[in-house]
C-alpha positions as CSV (number, residue, x, y, z in Angstrom):
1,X,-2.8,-31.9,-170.6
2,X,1.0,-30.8,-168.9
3,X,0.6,-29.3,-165.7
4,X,2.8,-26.7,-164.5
5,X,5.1,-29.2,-163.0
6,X,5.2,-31.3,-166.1
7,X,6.1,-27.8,-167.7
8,X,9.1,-27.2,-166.0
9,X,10.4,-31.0,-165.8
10,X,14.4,-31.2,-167.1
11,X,13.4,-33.6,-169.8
12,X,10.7,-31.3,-170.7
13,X,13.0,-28.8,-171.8
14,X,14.1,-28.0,-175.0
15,X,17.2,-25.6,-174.0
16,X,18.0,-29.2,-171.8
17,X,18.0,-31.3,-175.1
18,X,19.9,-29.1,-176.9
19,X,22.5,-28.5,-174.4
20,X,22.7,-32.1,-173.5
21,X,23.0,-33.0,-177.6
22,X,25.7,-30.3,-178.2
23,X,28.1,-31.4,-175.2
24,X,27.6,-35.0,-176.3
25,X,28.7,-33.9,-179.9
26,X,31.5,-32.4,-178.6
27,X,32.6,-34.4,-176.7
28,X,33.1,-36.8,-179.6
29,X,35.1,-34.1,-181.8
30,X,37.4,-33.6,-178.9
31,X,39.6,-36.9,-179.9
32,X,39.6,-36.3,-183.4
33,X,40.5,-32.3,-182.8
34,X,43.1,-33.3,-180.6
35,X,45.5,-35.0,-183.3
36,X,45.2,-31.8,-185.0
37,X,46.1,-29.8,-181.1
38,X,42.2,-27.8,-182.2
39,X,40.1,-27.1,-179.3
40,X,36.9,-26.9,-180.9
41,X,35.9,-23.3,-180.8
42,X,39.3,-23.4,-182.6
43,X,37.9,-25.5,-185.4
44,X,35.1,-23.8,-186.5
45,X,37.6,-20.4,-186.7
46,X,39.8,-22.5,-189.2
47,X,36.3,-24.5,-190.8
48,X,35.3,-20.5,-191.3
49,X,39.2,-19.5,-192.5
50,X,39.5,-22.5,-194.8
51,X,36.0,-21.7,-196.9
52,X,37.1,-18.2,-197.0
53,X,40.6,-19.5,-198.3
54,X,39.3,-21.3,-201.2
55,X,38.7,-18.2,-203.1
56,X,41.1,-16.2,-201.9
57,X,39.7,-14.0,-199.3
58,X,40.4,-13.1,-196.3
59,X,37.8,-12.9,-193.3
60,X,37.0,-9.6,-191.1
61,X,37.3,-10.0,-187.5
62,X,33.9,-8.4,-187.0
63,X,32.5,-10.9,-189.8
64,X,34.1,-13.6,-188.3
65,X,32.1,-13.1,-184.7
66,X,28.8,-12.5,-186.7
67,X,29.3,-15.8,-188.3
68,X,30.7,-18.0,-185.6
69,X,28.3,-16.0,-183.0
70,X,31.2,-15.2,-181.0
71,X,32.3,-11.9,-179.2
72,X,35.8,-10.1,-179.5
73,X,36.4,-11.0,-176.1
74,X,35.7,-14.9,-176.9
75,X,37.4,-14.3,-180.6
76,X,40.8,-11.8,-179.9
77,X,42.3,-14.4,-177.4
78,X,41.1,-18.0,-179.7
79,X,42.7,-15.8,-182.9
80,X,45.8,-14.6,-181.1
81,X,46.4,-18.4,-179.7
82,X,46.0,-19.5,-183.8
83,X,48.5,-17.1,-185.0
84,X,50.7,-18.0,-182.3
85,X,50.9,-21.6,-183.5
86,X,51.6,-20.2,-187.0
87,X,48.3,-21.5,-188.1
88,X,46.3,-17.6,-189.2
89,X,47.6,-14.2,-189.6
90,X,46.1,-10.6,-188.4
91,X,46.6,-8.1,-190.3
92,X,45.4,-4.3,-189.4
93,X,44.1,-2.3,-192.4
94,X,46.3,0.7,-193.8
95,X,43.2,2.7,-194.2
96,X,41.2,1.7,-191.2
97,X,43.1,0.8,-188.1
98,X,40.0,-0.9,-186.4
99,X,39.6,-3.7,-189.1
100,X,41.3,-6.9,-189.0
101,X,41.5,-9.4,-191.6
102,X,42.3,-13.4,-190.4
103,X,43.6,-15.6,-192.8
104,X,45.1,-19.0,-192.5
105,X,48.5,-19.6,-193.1
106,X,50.2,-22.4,-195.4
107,X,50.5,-24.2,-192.2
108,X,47.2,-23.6,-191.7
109,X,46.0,-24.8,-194.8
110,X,47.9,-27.9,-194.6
111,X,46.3,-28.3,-191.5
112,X,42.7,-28.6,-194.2
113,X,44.1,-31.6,-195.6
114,X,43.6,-33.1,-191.8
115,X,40.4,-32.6,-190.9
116,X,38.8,-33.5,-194.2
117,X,38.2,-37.1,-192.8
118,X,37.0,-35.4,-189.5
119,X,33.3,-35.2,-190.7
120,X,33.0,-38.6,-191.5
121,X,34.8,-39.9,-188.4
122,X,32.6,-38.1,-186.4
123,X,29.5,-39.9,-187.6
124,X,31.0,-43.4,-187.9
125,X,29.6,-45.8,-185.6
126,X,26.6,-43.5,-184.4
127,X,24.0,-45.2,-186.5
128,X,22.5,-41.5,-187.6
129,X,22.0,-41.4,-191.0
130,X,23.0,-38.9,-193.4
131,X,19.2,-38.1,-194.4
132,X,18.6,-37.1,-190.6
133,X,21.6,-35.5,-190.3
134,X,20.9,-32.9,-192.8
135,X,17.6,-32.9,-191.8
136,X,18.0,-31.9,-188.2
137,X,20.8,-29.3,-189.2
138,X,18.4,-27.7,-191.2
139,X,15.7,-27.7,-188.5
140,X,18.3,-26.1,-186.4
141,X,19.1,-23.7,-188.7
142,X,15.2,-23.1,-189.0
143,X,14.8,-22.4,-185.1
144,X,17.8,-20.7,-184.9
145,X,16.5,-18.2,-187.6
146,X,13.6,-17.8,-186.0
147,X,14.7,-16.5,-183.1
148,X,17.5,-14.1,-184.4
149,X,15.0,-12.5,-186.8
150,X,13.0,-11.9,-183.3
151,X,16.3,-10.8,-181.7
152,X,16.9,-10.3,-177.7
153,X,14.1,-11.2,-175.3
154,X,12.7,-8.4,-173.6
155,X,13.5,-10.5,-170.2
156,X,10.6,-8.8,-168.4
């Protein structure tokens, strides 16, 4: 039986483990990011930009934030860095002002080419097998459904 203190222990925490798992991953994308000059947040804009790309489309700011999680005052500043590299373009729509539309450039989808191989550098060496891998992400993605369908905590 936990008792309250054994309740609020660090290592008792789940927030703790997943906080402590995402900086570690992180931590090992940042070498492999930087031969591309990607921070990370930067990544998943062009991961999101380059799935898009493959049929053609282009992505809605807006749509972009939903998916990534991000606001526009996290997103407007990481896109506006991109374009300035050459590596998306922002377009405003003739009909309706307010929307944007990302794409990546040709420089930008060179840039795919890259990071194929960064997946499987990533997991080189780390012993995790694919099997648990996909197994956790799709926990993750379990929880993390979960508690968007429940949406913001009340915070009495």
């Amino acid at each position: 039986m936990k008792t309250e203190d054994d309740l609020l222990a660090l290592d008792n925490q789940l927030c703790f483990a997943l906080y402590a798992a995402n900086r570690a991953i992180t931590a090992r994308y940042r070498p492999l990011l930087a031969e591309l000059n990607l921070t990370y947040p930067q990544y998943l804009v062009m991961l999101v930009l380059w799935e898009a790309n493959q049929d053609g489309k282009t992505v809605r700011v807006s749509d972009l934030g939903k998916r990534l999680r991000l606001d526009s005052g996290t997103l407007t500043p990481l896109l506006k860095r991109l374009a300035d590299r050459k590596l998306v373009t922002r377009l405003r729509d003739t009909v309706d002002e307010r929307v944007v539309t990302v794409a990546p450039t040709e420089k930008g989808i060179a840039m795919r080419r890259q990071a194929r191989e960064i997946p499987g550098r990533l997991l080189c060496g780390t012993g995790i097998g694919e099997e648990r891998i996909v197994a956790l992400r799709e926990e993750l993605r379990s929880v993390l459904s979960l508690l968007e369908a429940q949406g913001e905590p009340s915070g009495r």
